[in-house]
C-alpha positions, 0 to 999 in steps of 0.5 A: 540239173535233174528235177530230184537234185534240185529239189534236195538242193532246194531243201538244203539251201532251206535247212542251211538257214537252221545252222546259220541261226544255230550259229548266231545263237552261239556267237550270242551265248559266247559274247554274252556280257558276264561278270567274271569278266570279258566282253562289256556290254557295248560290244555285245551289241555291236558283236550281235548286230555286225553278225546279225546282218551278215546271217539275215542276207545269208538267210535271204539269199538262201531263200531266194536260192531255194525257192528257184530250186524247187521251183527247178524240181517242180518243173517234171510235176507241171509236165506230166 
């Protein structure tokens, strides 16, 4: 792989960790217990947790994707 693709991918990877927590900030808002009616308030939280753990290993392993990518896209910099 080219040192400059892994380093954009390497960026990506860190910029998809933004989205993932844009999304569970929307699935917060969204099962949010209301008083008009809905989700109670125990399944809230199992709702955040259960989608909590599945976005902090997408985040890490994000992180761990990342970090070796740019570390890929260093390499040409060592070099010279």
């Amino acid at each position: 792989m080219p040192p400059r693709l892994a380093k954009l991918a390497g960026l990506g990877a860190f910029g998809a960790i933004a989205l993932f927590v844009a999304l569970f900030a929307l699935i917060a808002y969204v099962s949010f217990p209301r008083d008009t009616g809905g989700i109670d308030s125990t399944l809230a939280a199992v709702t955040w947790i259960s989608v909590g753990v599945v976005i902090v290993a997408l985040a890490a392993l994000h992180i761990v994707l990342g970090r070796q990518l740019m570390e890929l896209g260093g390499e040409r910099d060592r070099e010279a």
